[in-house]
C-alpha positions in Angstrom: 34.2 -26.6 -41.4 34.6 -24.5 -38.0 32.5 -21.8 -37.3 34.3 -18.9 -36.6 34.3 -17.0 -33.7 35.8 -13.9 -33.2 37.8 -13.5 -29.9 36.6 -11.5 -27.0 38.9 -8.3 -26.0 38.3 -6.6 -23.1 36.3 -7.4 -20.0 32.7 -8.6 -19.8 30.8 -5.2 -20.5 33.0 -4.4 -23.8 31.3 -5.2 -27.1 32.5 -4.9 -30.7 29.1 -4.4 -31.9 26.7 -3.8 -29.7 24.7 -1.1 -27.6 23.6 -2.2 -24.6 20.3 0.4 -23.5 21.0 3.4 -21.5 17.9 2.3 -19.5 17.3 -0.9 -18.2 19.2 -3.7 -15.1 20.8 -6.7 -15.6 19.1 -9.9 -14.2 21.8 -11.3 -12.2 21.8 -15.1 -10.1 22.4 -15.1 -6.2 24.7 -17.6 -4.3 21.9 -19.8 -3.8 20.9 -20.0 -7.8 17.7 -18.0 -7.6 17.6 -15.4 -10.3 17.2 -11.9 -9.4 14.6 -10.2 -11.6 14.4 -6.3 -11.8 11.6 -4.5 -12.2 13.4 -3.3 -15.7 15.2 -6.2 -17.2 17.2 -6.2 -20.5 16.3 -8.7 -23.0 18.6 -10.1 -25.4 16.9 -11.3 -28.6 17.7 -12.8 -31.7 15.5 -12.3 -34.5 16.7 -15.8 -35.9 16.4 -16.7 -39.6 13.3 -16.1 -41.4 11.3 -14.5 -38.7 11.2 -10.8 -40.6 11.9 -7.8 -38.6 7.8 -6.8 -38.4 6.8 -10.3 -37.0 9.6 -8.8 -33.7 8.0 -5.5 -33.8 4.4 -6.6 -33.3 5.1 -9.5 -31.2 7.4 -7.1 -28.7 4.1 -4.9 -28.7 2.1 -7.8 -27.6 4.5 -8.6 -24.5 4.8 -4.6 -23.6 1.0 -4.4 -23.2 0.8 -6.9 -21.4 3.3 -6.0 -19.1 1.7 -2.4 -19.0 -1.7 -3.9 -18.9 -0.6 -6.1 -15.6 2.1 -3.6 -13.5 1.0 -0.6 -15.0 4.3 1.7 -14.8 5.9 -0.8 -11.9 7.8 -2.9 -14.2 8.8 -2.8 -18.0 11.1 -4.3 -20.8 14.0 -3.4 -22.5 15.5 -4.8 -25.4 18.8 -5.6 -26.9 19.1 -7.1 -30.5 21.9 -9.8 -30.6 22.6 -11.3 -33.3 23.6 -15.1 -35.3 22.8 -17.0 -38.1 22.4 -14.7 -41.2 22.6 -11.7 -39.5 25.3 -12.7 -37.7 27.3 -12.5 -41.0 25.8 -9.6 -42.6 27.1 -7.6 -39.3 30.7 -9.2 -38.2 31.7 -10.4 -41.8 31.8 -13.7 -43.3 32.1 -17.2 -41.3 30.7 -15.4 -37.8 27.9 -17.0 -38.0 28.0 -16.8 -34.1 29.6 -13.8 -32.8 31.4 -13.6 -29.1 28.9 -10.7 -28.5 25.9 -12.7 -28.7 27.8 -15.3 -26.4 28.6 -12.5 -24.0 25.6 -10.8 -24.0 23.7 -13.5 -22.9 25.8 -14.8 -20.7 25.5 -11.2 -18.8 21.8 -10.5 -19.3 20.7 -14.0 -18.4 18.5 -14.7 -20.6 17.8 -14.6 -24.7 14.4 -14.9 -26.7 14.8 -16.0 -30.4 14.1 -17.1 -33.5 15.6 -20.3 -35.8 18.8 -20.1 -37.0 20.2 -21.5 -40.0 23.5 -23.3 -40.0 25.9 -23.3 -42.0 26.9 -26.1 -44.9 29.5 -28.3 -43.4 29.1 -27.2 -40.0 30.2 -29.8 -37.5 27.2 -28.9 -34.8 23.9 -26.3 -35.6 24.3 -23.0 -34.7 22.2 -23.7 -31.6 24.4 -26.4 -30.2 27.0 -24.5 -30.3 24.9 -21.6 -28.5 23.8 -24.5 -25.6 27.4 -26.0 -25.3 28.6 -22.2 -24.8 26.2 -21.6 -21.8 26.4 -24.9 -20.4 22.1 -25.1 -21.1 21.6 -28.8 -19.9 17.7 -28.8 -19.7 15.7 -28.2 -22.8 12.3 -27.7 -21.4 9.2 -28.4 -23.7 5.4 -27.0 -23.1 2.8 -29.3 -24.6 -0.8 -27.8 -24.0 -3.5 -28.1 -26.7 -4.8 -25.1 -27.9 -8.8 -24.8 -29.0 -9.1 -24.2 -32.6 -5.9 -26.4 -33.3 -6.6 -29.3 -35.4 -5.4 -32.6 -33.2 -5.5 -36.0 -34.3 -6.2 -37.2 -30.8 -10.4 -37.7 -29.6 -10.3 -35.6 -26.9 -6.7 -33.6 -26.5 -7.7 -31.3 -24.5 -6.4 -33.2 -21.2 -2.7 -32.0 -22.5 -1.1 -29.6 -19.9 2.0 -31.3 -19.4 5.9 -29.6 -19.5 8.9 -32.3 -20.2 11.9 -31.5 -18.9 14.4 -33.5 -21.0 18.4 -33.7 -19.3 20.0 -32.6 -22.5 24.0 -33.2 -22.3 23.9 -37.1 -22.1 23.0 -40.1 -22.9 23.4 -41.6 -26.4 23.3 -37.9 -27.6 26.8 -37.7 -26.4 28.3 -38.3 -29.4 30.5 -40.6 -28.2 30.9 -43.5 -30.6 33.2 -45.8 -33.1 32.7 -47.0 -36.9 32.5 -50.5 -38.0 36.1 -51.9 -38.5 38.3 -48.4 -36.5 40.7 -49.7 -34.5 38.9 -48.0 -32.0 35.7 -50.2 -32.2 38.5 -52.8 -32.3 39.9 -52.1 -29.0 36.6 -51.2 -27.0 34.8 -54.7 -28.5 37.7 -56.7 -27.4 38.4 -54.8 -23.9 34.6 -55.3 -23.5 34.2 -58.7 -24.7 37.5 -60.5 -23.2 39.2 -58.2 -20.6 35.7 -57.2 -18.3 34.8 -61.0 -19.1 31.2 -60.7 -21.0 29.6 -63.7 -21.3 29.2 -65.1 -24.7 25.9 -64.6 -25.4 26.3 -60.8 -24.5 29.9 -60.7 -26.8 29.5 -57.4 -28.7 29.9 -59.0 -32.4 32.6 -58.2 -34.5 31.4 -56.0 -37.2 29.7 -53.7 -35.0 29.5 -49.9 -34.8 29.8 -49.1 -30.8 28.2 -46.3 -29.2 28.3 -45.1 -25.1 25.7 -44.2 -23.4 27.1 -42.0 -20.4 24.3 -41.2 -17.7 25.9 -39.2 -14.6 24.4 -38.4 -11.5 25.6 -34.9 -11.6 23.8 -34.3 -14.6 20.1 -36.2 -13.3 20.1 -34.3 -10.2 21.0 -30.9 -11.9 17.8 -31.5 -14.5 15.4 -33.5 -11.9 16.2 -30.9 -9.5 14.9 -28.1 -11.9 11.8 -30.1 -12.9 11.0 -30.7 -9.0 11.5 -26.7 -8.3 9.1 -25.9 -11.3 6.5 -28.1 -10.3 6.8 -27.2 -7.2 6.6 -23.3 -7.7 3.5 -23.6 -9.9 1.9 -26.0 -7.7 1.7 -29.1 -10.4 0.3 -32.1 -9.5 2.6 -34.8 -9.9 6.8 -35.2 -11.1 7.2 -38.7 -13.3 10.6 -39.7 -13.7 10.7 -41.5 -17.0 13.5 -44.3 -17.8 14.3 -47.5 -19.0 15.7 -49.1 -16.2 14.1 -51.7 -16.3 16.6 -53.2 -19.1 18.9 -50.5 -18.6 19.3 -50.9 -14.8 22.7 -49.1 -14.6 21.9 -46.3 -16.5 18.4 -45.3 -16.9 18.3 -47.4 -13.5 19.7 -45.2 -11.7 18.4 -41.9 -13.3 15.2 -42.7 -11.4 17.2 -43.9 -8.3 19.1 -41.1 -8.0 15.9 -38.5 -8.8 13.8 -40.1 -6.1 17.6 -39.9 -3.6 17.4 -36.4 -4.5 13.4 -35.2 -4.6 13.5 -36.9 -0.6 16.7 -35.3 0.4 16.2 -31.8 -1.1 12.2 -31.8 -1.1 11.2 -33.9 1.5 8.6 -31.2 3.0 6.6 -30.5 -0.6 6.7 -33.9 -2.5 5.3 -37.2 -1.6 6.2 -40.9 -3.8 3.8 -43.0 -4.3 4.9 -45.6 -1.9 4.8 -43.5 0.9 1.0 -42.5 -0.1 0.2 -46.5 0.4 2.1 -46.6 3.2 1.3 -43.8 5.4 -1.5 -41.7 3.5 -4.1 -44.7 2.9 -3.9 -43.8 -0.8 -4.8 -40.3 -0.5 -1.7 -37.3 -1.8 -1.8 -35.1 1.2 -3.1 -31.3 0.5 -0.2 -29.1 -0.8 2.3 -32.3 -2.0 3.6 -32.9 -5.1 3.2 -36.7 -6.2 6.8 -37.8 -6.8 7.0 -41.5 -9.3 8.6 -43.2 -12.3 7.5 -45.3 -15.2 8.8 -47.1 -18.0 9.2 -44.9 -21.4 6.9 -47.6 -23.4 4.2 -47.2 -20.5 3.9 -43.8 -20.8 4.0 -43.1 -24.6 0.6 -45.6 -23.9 -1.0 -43.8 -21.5 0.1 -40.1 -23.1 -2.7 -41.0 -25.8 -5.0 -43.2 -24.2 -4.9 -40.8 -20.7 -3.3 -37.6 -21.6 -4.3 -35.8 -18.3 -2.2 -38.4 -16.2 0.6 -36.5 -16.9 2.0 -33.4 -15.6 5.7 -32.6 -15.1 8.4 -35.3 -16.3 12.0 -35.4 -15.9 13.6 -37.6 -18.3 16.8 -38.9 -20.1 18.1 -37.6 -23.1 16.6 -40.0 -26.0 13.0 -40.5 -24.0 12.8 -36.9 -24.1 13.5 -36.8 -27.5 10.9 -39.4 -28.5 8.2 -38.0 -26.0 8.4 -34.3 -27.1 8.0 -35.4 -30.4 5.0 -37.7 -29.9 3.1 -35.4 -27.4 3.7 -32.1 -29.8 2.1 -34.2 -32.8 -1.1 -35.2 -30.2 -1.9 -31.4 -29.6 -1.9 -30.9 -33.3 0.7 -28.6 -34.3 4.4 -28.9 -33.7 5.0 -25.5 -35.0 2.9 -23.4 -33.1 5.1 -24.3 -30.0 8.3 -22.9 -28.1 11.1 -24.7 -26.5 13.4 -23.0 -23.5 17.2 -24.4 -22.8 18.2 -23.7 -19.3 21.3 -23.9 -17.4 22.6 -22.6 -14.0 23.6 -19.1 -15.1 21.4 -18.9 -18.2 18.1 -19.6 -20.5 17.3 -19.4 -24.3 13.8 -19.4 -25.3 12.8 -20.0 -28.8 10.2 -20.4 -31.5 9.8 -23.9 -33.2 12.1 -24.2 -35.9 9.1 -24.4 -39.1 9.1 -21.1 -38.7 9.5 -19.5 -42.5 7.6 -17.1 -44.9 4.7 -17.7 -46.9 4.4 -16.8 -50.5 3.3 -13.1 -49.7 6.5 -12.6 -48.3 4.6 -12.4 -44.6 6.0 -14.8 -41.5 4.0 -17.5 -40.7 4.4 -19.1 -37.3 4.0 -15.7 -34.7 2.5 -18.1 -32.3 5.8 -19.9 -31.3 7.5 -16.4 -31.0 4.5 -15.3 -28.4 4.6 -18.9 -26.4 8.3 -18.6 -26.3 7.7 -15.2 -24.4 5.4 -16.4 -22.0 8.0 -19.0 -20.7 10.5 -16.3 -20.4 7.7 -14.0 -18.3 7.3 -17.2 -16.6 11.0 -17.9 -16.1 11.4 -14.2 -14.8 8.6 -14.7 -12.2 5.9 -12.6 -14.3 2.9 -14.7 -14.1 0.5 -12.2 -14.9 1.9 -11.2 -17.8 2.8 -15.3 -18.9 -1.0 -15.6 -18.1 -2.6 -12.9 -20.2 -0.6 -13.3 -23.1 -1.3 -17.1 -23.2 -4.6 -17.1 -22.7 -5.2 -13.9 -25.0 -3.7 -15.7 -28.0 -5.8 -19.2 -27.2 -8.8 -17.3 -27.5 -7.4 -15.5 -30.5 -6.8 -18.8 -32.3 -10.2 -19.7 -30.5 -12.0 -17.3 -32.6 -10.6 -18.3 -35.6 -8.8 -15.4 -36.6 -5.3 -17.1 -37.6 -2.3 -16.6 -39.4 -1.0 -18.6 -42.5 0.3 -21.3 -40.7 -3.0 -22.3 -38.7 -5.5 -21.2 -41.5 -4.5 -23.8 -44.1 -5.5 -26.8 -41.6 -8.3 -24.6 -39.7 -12.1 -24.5 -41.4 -13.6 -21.4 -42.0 -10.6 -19.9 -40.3 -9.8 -16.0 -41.3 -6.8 -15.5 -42.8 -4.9 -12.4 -40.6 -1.4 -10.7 -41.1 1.1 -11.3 -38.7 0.6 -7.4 -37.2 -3.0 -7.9 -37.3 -2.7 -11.4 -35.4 -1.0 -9.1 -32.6 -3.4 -6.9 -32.9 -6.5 -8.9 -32.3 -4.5 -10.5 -29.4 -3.8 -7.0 -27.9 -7.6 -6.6 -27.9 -8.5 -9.3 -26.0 -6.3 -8.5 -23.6 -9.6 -6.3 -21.5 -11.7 -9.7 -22.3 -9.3 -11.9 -20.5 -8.6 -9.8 -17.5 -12.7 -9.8 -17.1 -12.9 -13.6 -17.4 -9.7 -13.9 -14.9 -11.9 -11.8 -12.5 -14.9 -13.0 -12.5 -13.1 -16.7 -11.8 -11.2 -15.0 -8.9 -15.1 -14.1 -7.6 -16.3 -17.2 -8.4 -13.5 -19.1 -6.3 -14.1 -16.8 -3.4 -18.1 -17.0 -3.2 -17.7 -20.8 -3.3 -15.0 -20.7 0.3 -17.5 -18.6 1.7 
């Protein structure tokens, strides 16, 4: 089954369906790659499938107070509903379950926040591979932080801060394989096995199934380079290149070879590896550097439970940040409660986690992914403040516990909120917050004086 796609007519500011604001600029990318934030950005979102229309409405609310409650009148939001999935069909007729306006309007706006999206029986790819192939998203970038009130099965989780960024166009997720018996498995066994001159005990057997695992340095520098600039910008403590290369020399080999080639030509002046803090430093990261290093995938799945905090910012291959996402999501307790951004050159999606659904009163029950997913698009945009407030409003929302459905089943003595009331209570601790984020500020000052 192909999903079908209607084909664009006109040029890029034409759209069969939608209405872009009267108000509002377009977030556009300079020659160098930095994005270009006005002060009044529009915001394609998709509402995705089985987020209700009220669970957009209240959560929107939260992210425009806390603009307002940050820039005051100095900057502001405005949206533009796009649409796939479900509503996708219900708009542009059956089959266009992703419509070229959605395409289009993200591709000109920049970015998109939204919601799960269910895809369609038969379909060769989800819905949102299609959506990542279209922008050419190569990085899906995961937060793991461990919210207080969140049931974890970890000791002491708490230590989880750490944001994966996993290359996400390669590696065995390429797709690019051969069944048991094709003449195509045929022909790569024997080229492999008799024409490049494989020793015996390597020979691929007979009755195997072949797979390639493709990984480029185009496509490690591109992801690496983004994880470098991120930690970087938000002054992280260390970059870990996680690979396999010690089996994998080739491959995974060279995806750290060609990261550390890259972090020392492109960032000489903000990183420092670890060899070069033996050497030179006498063991000691100089002030204002970001630790650049590798390890092994097995190593680190240790050390993510046994020494969570070791971590910080990783760059890694396709399958290891598969397997790591998963396994650090599950530490911090609760897989659903958070987002996911896929970001490419020209473009970024951010979305909820895909357990979002409704409960039996018909109410959503995971607004928290929504609200996360927002405050790595404030972040992505350069809006700290607002990233900030909204975060740390809805950890001591959750903190309180006053949750929704989701969280209340799993949290003791929790109380049980609707999802407009759960953006409510966040919206008032917005003053709280502030207060707190003050009277740190002070406290950091008094102590240089």
């Amino acid at each position: 089954m192909k999903l079908a796609l209607p084909i664009p007519a006109g040029p890029m500011a034409k759209y069969m369906k939608l209405n872009p604001p009267k108000r509002g600029s377009k977030i556009t990318v300079a020659k160098n790659g930095q994005l270009q934030v006005p002060d009044d950005p529009i915001v394609p979102y998709i509402q995705g499938d089985g987020i209700g229309a009220e669970t957009w409405k209240a959560v929107q609310r939260v992210f425009e107070h806390s603009v307002e409650q940050c820039y005051g009148n100095a900057k502001r939001l405005e949206w533009l509903e796009v649409h796939a999935g479900e509503r996708g069909n219900q708009l542009y007729g059956p089959n266009s379950w992703l419509p070229e306006d959605t395409i289009r309007a993200i591709q000109e706006y920049k970015v998109c926040i939204k919601g799960p999206l269910t895809t369609p029986v038969g379909a060769p790819k989800t819905l949102d591979a299609v959506l990542r192939e279209r922008l050419d998203l190569f990085a899906r970038v995961q937060p793991v932080r461990h919210i207080e009130g969140v049931p974890s099965p970890l000791v002491a989780p708490h230590g989880m801060d750490l944001m994966i960024f996993r290359e996400h166009t390669e590696d065995l997720y390429s797709e690019i394989e051969w069944k048991k018996g094709s003449p195509e498995a045929k022909q790569v066994i024997n080229f492999i096995n008799n024409e490049m001159g494989k020793r015996a005990e390597n020979a691929i057997r007979p009755d195997s199934s072949v797979g390639i695992k493709p990984i480029s340095a185009t496509a490690t520098k591109r992801v690496i380079r983004l994880a470098l600039e991120y930690a970087i910008k938000h002054k992280r403590r260390s970059c870990t290149f996680v690979h396999k290369g010690n089996v994998m020399r080739l491959t995974e080999g060279f995806f750290r070879d060609w990261g550390y080639e890259l972090a020392k030509k492109e960032f000489g002046d903000y990183i420092v590896t670890e060899h070069e803090i033996h050497e030179d430093h006498k063991g000691e990261i100089p002030r204002g550097r970001v630790l650049v290093r590798d390890r092994l995938a097995d190593q680190v799945f240790q050390e993510m439970l046994i020494r969570p905090d070791e971590y910080d910012v990783i760059a890694t291959t396709n399958l290891n940040g598969d397997y790591l996402g998963a396994v650090a999501l599950a530490m911090v307790g609760d897989p659903t409660v958070a987002p996911t951004a896929y970001v490419g050159a020209k473009a970024a999606l951010f979305q909820a986690a895909h357990a979002t659904g409704r409960n039996d009163a018909g109410e959503d029950t995971n607004p928290s992914s929504v609200l996360l997913a927002g405050v790595m698009l404030f972040e992505h945009l350069g809006w700290k403040d607002s990233a900030e407030l909204v975060a740390q409003a809805l950890i001591k929302t959750i903190g309180m516990g006053t949750v929704t459905y989701d969280l209340a089943r799993r949290v003791e003595g929790a109380k049980l909120l609707k999802v407009s009331e759960f953006c409510d209570h966040i919206i008032e601790n917005f003053d709280e917050v502030r207060k707190s984020r003050v009277r740190q500020a002070m406290e950091r000052a008094a102590m240089r004086i």
